[in-house]
N, CA, C and O atoms as CSV, one atom per row, in Angstrom:
chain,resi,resn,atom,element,x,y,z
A,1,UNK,N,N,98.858,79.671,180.508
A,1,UNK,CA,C,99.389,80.207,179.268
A,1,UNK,C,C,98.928,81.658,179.158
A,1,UNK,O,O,97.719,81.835,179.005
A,2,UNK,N,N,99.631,82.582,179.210
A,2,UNK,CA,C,99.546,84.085,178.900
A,2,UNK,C,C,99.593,83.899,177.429
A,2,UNK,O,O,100.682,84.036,176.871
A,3,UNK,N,N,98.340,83.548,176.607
A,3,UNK,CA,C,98.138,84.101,175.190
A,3,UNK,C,C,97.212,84.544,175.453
A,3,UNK,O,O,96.503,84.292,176.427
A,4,UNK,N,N,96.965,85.711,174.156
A,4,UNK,CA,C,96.276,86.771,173.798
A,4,UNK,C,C,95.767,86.503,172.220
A,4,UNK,O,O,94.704,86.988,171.832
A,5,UNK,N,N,96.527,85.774,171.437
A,5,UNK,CA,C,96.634,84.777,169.958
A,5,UNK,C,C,96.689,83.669,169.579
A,5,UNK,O,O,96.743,82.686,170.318
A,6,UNK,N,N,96.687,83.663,168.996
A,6,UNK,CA,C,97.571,82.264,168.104
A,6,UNK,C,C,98.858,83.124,167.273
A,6,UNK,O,O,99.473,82.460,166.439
A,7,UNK,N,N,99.198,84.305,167.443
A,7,UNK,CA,C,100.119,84.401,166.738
A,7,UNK,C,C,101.211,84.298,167.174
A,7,UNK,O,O,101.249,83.940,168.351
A,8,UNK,N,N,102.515,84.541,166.498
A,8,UNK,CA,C,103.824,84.291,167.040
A,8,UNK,C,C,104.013,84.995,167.800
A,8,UNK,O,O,104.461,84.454,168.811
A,9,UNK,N,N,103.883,86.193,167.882
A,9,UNK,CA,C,103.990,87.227,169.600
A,9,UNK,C,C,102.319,87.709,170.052
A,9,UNK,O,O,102.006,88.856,170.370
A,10,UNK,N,N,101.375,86.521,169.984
A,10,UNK,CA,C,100.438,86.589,170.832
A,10,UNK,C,C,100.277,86.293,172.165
A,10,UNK,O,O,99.217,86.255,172.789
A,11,UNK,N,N,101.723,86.023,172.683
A,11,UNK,CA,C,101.482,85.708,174.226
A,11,UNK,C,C,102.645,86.056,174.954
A,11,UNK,O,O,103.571,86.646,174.398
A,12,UNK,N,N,102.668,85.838,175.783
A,12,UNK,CA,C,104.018,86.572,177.174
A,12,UNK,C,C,105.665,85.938,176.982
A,12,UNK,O,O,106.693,86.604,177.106
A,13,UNK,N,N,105.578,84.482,176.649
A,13,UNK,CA,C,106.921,83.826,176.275
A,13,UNK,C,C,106.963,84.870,175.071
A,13,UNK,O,O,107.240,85.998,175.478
A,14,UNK,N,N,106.854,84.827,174.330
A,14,UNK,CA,C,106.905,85.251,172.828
A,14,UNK,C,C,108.055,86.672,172.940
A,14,UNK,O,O,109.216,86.918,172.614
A,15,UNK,N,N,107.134,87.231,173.478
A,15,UNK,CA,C,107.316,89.012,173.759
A,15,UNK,C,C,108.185,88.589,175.070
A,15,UNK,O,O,107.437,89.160,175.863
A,16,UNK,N,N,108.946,88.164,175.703
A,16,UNK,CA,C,110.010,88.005,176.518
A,16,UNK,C,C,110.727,87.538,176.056
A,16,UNK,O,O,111.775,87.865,176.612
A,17,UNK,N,N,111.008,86.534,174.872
A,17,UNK,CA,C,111.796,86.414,173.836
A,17,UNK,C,C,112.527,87.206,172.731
A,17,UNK,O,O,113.460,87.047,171.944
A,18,UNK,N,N,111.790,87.968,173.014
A,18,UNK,CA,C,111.776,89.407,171.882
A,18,UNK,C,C,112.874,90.372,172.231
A,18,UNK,O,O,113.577,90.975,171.420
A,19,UNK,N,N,112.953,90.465,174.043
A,19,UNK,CA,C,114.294,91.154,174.774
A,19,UNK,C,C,115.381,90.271,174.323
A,19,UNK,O,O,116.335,90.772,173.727
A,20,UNK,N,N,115.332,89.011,174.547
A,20,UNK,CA,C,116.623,88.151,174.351
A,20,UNK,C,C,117.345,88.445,172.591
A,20,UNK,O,O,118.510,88.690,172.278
A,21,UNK,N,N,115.959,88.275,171.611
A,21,UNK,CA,C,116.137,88.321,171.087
A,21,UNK,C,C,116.890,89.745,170.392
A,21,UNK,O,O,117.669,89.620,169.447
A,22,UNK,N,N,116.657,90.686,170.801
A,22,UNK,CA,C,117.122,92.402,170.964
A,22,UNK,C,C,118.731,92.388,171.312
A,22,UNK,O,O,119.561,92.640,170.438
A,23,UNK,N,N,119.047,92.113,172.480
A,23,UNK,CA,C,120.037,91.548,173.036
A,23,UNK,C,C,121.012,91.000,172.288
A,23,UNK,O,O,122.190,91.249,172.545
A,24,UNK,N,N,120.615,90.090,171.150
A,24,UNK,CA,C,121.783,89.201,170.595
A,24,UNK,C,C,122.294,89.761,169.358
A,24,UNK,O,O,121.784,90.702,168.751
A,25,UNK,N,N,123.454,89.047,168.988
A,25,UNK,CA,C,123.723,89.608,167.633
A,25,UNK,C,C,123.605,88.800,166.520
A,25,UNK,O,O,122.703,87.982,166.701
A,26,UNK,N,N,124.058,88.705,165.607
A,26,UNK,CA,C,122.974,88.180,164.167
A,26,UNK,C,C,122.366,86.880,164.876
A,26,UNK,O,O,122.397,86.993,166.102
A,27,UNK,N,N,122.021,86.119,164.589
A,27,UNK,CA,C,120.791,84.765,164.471
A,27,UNK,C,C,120.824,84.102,165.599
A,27,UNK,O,O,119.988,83.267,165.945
A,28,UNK,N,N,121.708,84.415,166.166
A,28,UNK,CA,C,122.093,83.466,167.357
A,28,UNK,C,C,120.741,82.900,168.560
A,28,UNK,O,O,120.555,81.779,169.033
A,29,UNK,N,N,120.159,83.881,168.717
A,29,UNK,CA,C,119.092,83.434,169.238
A,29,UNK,C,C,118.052,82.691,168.710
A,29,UNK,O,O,117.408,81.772,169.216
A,30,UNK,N,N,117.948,83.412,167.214
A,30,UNK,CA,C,116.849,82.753,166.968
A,30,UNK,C,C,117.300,81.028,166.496
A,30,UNK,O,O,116.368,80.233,166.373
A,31,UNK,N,N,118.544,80.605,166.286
A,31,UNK,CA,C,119.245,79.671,166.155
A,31,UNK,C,C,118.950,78.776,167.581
A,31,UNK,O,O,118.790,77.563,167.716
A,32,UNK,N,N,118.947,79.833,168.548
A,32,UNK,CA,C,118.620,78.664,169.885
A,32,UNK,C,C,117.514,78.089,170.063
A,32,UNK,O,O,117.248,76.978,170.520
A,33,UNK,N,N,116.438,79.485,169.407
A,33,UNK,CA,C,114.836,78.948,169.877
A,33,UNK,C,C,114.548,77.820,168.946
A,33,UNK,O,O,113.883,76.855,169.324
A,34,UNK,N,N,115.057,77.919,167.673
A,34,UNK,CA,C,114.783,76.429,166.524
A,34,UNK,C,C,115.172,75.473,167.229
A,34,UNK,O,O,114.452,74.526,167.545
A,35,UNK,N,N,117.131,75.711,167.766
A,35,UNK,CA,C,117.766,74.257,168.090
A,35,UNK,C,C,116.543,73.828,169.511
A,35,UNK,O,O,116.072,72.721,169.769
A,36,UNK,N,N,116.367,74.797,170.030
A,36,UNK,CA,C,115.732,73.773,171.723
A,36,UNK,C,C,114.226,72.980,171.158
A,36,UNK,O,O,113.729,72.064,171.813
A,37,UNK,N,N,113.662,73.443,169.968
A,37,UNK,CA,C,112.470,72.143,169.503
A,37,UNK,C,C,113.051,70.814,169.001
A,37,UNK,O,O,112.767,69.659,169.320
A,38,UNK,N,N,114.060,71.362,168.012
A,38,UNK,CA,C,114.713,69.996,167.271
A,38,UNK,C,C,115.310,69.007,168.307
A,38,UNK,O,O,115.343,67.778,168.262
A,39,UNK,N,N,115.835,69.977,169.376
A,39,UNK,CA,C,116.534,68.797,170.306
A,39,UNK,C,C,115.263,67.984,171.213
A,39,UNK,O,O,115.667,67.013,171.854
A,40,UNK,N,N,113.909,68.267,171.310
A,40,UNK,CA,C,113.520,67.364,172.010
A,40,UNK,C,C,113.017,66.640,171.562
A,40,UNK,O,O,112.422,66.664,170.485
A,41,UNK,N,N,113.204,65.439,172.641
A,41,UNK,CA,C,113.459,63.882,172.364
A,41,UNK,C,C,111.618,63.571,171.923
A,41,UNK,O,O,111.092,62.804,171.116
A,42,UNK,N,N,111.230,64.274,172.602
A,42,UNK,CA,C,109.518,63.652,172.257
A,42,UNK,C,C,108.513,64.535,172.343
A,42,UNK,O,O,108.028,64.828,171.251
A,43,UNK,N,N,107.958,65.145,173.439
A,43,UNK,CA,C,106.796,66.496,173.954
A,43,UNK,C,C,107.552,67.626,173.716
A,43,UNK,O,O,108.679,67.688,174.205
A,44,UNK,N,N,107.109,68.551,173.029
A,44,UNK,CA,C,107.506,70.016,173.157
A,44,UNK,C,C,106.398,70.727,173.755
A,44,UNK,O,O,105.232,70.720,173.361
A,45,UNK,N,N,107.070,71.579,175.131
A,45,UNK,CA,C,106.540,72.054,176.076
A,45,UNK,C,C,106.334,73.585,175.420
A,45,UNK,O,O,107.109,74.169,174.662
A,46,UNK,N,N,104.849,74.126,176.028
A,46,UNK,CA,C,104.615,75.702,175.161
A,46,UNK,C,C,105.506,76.121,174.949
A,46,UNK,O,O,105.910,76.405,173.821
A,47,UNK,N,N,106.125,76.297,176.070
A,47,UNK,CA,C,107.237,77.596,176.790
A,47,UNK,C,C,108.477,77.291,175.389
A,47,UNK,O,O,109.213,78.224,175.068
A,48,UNK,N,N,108.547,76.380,174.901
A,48,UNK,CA,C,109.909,75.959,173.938
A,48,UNK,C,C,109.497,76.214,172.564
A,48,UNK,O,O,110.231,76.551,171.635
A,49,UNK,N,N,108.227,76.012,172.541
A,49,UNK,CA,C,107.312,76.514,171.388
A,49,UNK,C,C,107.333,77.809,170.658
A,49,UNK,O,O,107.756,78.330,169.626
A,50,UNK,N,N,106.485,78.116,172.007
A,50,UNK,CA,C,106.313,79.748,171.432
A,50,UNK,C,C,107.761,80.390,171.163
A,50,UNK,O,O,107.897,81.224,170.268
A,51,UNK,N,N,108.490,80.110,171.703
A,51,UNK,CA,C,109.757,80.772,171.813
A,51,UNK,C,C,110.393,80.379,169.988
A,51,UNK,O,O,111.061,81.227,169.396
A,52,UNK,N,N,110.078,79.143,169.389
A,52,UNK,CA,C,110.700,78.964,167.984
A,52,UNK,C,C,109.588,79.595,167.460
A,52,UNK,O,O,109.896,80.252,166.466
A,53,UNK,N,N,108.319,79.657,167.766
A,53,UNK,CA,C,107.330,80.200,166.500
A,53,UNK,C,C,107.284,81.346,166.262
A,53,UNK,O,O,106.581,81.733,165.328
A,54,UNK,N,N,107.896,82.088,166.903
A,54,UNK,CA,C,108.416,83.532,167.393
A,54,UNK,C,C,109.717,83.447,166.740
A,54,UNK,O,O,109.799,84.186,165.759
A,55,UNK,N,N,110.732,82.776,166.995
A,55,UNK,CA,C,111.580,82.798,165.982
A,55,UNK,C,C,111.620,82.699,164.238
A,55,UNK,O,O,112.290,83.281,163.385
A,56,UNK,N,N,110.604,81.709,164.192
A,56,UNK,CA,C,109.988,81.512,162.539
A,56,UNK,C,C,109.931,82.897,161.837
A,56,UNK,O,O,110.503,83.394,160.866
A,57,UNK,N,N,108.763,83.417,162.963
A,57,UNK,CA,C,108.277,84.285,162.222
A,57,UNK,C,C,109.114,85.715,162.232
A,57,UNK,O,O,108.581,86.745,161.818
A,58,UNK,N,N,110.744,85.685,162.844
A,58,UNK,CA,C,111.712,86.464,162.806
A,58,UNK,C,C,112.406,86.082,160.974
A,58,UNK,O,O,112.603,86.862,160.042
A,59,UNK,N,N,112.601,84.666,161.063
A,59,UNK,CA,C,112.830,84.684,159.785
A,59,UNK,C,C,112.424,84.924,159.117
A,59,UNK,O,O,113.111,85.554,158.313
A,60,UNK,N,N,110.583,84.636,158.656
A,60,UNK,CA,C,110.081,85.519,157.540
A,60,UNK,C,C,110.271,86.543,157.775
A,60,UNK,O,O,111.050,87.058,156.974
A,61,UNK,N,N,109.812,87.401,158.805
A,61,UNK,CA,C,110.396,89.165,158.655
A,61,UNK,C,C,111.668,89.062,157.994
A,61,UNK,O,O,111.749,89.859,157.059
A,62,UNK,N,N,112.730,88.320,158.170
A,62,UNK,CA,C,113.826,88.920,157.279
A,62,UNK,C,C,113.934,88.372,156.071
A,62,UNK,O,O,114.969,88.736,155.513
A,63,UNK,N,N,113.343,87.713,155.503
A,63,UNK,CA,C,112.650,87.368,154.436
A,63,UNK,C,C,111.840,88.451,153.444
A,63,UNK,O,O,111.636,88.304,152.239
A,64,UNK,N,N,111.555,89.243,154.037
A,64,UNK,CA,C,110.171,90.231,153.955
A,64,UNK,C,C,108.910,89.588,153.310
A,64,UNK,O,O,108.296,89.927,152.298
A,65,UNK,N,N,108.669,88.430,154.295
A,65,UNK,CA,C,107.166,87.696,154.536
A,65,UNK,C,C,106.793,87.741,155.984
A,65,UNK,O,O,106.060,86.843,156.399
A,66,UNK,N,N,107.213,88.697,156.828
A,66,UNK,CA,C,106.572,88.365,158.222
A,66,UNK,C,C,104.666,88.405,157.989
A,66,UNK,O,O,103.944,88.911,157.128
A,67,UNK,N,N,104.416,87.639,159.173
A,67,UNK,CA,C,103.265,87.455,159.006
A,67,UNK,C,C,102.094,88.369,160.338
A,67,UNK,O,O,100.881,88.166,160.290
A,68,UNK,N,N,102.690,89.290,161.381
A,68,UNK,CA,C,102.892,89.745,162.449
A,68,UNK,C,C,102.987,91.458,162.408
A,68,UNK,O,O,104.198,91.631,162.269
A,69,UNK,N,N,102.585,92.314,162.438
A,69,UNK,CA,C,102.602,93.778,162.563
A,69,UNK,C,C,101.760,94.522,162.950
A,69,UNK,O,O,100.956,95.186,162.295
A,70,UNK,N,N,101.996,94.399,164.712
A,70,UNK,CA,C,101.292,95.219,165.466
A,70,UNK,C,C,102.172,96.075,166.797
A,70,UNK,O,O,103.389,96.256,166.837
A,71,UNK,N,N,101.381,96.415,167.595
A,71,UNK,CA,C,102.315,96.508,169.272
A,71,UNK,C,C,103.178,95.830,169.343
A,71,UNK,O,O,104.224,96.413,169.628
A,72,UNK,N,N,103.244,94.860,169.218
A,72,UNK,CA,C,103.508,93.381,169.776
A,72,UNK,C,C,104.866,93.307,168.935
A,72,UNK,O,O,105.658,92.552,169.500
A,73,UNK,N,N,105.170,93.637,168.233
A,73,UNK,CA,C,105.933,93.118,166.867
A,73,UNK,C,C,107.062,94.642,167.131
A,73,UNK,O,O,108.289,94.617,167.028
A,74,UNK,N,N,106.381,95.619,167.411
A,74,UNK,CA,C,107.929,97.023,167.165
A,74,UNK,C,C,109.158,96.923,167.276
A,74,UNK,O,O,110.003,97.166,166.415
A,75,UNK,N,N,109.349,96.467,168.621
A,75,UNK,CA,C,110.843,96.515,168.651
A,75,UNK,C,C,111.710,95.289,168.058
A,75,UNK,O,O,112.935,95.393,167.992
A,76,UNK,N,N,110.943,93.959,167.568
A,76,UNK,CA,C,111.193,92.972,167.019
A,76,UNK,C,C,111.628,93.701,165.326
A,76,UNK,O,O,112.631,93.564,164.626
A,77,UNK,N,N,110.521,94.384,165.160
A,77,UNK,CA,C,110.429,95.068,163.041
A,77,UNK,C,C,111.876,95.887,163.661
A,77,UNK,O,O,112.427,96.193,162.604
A,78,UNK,N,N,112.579,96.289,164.539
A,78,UNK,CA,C,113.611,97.408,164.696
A,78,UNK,C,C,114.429,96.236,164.421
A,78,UNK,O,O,114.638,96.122,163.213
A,79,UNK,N,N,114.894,95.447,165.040
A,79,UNK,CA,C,116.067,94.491,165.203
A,79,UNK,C,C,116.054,93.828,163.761
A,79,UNK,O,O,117.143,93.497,163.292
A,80,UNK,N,N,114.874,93.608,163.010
A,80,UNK,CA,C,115.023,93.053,162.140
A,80,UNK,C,C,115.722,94.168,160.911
A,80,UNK,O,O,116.363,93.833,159.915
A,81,UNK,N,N,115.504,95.013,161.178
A,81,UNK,CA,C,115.705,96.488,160.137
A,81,UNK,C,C,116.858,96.905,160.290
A,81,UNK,O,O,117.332,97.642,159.426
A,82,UNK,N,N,117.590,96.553,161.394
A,82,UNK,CA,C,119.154,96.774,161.227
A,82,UNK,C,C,119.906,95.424,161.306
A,82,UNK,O,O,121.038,95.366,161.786
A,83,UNK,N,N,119.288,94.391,160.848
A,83,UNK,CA,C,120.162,93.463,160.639
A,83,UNK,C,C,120.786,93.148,159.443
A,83,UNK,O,O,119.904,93.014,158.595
A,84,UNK,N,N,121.913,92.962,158.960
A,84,UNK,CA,C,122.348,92.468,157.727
A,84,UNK,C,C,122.483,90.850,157.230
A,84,UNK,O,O,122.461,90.394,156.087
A,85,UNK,N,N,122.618,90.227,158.412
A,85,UNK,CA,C,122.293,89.042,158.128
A,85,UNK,C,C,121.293,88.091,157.889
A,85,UNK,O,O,120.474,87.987,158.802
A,86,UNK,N,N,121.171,87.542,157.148
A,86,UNK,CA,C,120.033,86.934,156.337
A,86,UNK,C,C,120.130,85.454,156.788
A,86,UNK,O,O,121.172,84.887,157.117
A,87,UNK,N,N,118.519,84.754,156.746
A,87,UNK,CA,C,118.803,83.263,157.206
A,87,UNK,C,C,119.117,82.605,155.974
A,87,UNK,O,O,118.618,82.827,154.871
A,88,UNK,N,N,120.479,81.314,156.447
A,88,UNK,CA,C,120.587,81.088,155.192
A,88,UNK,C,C,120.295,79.588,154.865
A,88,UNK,O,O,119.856,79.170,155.936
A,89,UNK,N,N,120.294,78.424,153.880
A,89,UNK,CA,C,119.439,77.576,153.518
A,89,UNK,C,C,119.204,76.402,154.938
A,89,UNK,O,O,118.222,75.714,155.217
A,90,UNK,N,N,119.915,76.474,155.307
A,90,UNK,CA,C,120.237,75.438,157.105
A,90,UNK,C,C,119.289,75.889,157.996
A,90,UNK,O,O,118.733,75.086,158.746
A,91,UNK,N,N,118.972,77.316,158.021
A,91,UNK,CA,C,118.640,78.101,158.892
A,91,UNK,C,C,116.853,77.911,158.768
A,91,UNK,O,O,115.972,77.659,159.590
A,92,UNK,N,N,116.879,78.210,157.112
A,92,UNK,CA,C,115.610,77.870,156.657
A,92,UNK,C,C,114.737,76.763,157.124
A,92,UNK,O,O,113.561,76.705,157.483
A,93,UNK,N,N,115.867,75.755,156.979
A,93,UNK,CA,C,115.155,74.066,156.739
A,93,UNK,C,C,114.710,73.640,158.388
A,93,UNK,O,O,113.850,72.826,158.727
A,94,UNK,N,N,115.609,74.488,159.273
A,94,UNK,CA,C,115.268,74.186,161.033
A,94,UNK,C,C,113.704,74.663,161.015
A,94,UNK,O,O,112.691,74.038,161.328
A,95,UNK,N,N,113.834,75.679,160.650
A,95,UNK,CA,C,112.600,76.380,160.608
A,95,UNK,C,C,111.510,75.426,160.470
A,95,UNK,O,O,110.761,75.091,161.387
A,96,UNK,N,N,111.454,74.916,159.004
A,96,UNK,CA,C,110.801,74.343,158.202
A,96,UNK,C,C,110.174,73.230,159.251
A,96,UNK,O,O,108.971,73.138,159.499
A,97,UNK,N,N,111.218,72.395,159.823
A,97,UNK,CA,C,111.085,71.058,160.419
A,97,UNK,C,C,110.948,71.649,161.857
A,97,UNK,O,O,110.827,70.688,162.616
A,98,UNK,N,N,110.915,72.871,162.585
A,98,UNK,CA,C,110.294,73.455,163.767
A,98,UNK,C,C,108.530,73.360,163.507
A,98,UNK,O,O,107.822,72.676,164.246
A,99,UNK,N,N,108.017,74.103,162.424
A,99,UNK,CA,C,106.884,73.932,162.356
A,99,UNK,C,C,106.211,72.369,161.940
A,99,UNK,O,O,105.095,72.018,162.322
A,100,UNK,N,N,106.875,71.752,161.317
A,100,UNK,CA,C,106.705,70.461,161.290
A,100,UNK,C,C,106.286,69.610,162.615
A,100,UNK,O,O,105.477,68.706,162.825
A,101,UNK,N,N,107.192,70.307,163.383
A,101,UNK,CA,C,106.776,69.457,164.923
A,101,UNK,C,C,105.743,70.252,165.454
A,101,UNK,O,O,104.723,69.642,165.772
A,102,UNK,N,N,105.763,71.230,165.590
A,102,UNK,CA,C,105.103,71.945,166.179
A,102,UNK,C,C,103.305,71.813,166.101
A,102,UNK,O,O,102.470,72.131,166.948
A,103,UNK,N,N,103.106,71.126,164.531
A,103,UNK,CA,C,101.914,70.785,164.132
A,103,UNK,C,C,101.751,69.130,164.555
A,103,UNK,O,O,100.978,68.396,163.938
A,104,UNK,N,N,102.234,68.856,165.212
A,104,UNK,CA,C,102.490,67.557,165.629
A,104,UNK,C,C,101.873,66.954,166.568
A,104,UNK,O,O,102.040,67.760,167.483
A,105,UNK,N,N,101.171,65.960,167.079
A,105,UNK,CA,C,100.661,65.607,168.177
A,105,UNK,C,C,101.735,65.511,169.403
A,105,UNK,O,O,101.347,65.362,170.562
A,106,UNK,N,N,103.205,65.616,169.032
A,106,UNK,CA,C,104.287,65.992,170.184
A,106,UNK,C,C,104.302,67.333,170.535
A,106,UNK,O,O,105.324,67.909,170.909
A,107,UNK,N,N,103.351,67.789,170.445
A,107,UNK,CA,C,103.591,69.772,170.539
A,107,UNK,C,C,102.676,70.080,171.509
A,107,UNK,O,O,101.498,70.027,171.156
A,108,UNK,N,N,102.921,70.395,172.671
A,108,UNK,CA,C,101.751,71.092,173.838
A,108,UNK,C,C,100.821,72.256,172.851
A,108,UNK,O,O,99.612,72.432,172.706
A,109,UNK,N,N,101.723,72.750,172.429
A,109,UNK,CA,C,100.953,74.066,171.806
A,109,UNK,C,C,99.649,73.716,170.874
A,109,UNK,O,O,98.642,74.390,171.089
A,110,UNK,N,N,99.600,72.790,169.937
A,110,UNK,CA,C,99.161,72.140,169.085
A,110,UNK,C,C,97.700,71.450,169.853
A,110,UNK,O,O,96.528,71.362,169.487
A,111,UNK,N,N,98.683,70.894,171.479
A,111,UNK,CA,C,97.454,70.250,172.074
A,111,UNK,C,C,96.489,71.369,172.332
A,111,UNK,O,O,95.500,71.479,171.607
A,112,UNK,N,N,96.810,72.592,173.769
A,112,UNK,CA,C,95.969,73.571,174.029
A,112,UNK,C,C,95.159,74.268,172.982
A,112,UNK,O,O,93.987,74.562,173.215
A,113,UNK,N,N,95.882,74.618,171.531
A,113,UNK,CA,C,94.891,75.450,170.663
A,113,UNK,C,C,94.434,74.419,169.510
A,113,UNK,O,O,94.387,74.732,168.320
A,114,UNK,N,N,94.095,73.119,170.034
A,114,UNK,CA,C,93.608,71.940,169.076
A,114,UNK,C,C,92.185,73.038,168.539
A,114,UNK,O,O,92.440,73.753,167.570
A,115,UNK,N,N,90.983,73.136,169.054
A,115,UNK,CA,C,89.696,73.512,168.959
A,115,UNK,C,C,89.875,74.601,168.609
A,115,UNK,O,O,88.850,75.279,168.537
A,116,UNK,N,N,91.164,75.275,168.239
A,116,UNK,CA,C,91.171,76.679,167.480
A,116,UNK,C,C,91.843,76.713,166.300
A,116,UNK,O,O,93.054,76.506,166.378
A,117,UNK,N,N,91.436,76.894,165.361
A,117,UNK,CA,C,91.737,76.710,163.710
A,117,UNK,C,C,92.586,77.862,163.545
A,117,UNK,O,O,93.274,77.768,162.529
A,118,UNK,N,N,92.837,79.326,164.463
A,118,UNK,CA,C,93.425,80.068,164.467
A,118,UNK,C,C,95.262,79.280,163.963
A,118,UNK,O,O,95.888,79.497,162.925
A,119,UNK,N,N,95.650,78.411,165.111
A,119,UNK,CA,C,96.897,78.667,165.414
A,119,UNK,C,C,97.139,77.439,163.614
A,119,UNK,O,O,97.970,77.580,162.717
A,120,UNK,N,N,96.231,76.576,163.733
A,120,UNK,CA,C,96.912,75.622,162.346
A,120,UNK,C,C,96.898,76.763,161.186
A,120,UNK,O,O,97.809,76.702,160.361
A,121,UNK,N,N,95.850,77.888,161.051
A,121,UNK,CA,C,96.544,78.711,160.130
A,121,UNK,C,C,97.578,79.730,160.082
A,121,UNK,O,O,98.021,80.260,159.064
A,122,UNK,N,N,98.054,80.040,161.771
A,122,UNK,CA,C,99.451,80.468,161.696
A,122,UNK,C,C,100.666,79.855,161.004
A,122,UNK,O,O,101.528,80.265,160.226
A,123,UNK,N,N,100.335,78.536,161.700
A,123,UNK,CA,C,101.158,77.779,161.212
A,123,UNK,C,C,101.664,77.660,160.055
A,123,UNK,O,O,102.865,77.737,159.799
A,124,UNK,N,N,100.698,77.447,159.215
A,124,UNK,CA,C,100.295,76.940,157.280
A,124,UNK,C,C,100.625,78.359,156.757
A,124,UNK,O,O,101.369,78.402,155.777
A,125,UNK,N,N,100.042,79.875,157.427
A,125,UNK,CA,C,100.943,80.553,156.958
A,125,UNK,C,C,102.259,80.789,157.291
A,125,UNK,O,O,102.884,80.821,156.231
A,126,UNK,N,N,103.014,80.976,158.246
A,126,UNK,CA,C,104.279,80.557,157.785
A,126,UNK,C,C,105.149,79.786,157.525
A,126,UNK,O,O,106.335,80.051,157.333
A,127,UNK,N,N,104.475,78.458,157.490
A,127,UNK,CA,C,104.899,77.527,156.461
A,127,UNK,C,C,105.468,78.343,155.019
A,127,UNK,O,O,106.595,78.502,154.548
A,128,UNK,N,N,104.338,78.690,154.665
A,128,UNK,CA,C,104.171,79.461,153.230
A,128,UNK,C,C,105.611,80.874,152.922
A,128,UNK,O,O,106.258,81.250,151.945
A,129,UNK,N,N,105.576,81.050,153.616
A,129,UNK,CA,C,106.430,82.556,154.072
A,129,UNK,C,C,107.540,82.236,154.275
A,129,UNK,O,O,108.333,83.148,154.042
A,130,UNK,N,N,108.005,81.268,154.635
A,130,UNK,CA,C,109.400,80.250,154.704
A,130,UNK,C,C,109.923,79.546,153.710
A,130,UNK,O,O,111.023,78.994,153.731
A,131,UNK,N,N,108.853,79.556,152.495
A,131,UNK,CA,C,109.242,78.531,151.823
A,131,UNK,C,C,109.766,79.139,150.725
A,131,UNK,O,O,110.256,78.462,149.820
């Protein structure tokens, strides 16, 4: 695992997500990184993880609750700053039930940063920031 955090672009998936995410036009991506947690059947693997918690925390930025503003975050705060589209209540609730799993004993991510209280308060904050 290339993390550097517990935050949503504390590690290498995250910030390679961030091109895709650059790349697309309104939500669409971040629509994929939610749908690929919801669709699995049981274990969510980091790599599928980081990629929605990174999306989450695209929605609070357009929210204006991101929880994220550093290096790491620039060209993500750009894409978000010329977007006009807003997430809307569907968009929200994936979210909602992404971190739901994600805090889950089905979540790799959850397993590796168990002994770090860091990532459950990423989490809980953007829980909060979503809601």
């Amino acid at each position: 695992m290339g993390a550097w955090s517990a935050e949503p672009f504390g590690n290498d998936t995250a910030c390679d997500w961030a091109s895709e995410l650059e790349e697309s036009k309104g939500l669409s991506a971040v629509n994929n990184a939610l749908q690929a947690v919801l669709a699995c059947d049981d274990y969510i693997d980091t790599d599928i993880g980081e990629e929605a918690l990174a999306a989450v925390e695209v929605i609070a930025k357009l929210l204006g609750k991101g929880t994220q503003n550093d290096a790491y975050t620039e060209d993500v705060d750009a894409w978000v700053a010329a977007q006009t589209e807003q997430p809307d209540a569907s968009v929200i609730a994936n979210a909602k039930q992404v971190i739901k799993r994600l805090s889950s004993d089905e979540s790799e991510l959850m397993e590796l940063w168990e002994d770090d209280a860091d990532f459950t308060d990423t989490l809980n904050l953007l829980a909060q920031q979503i809601s």
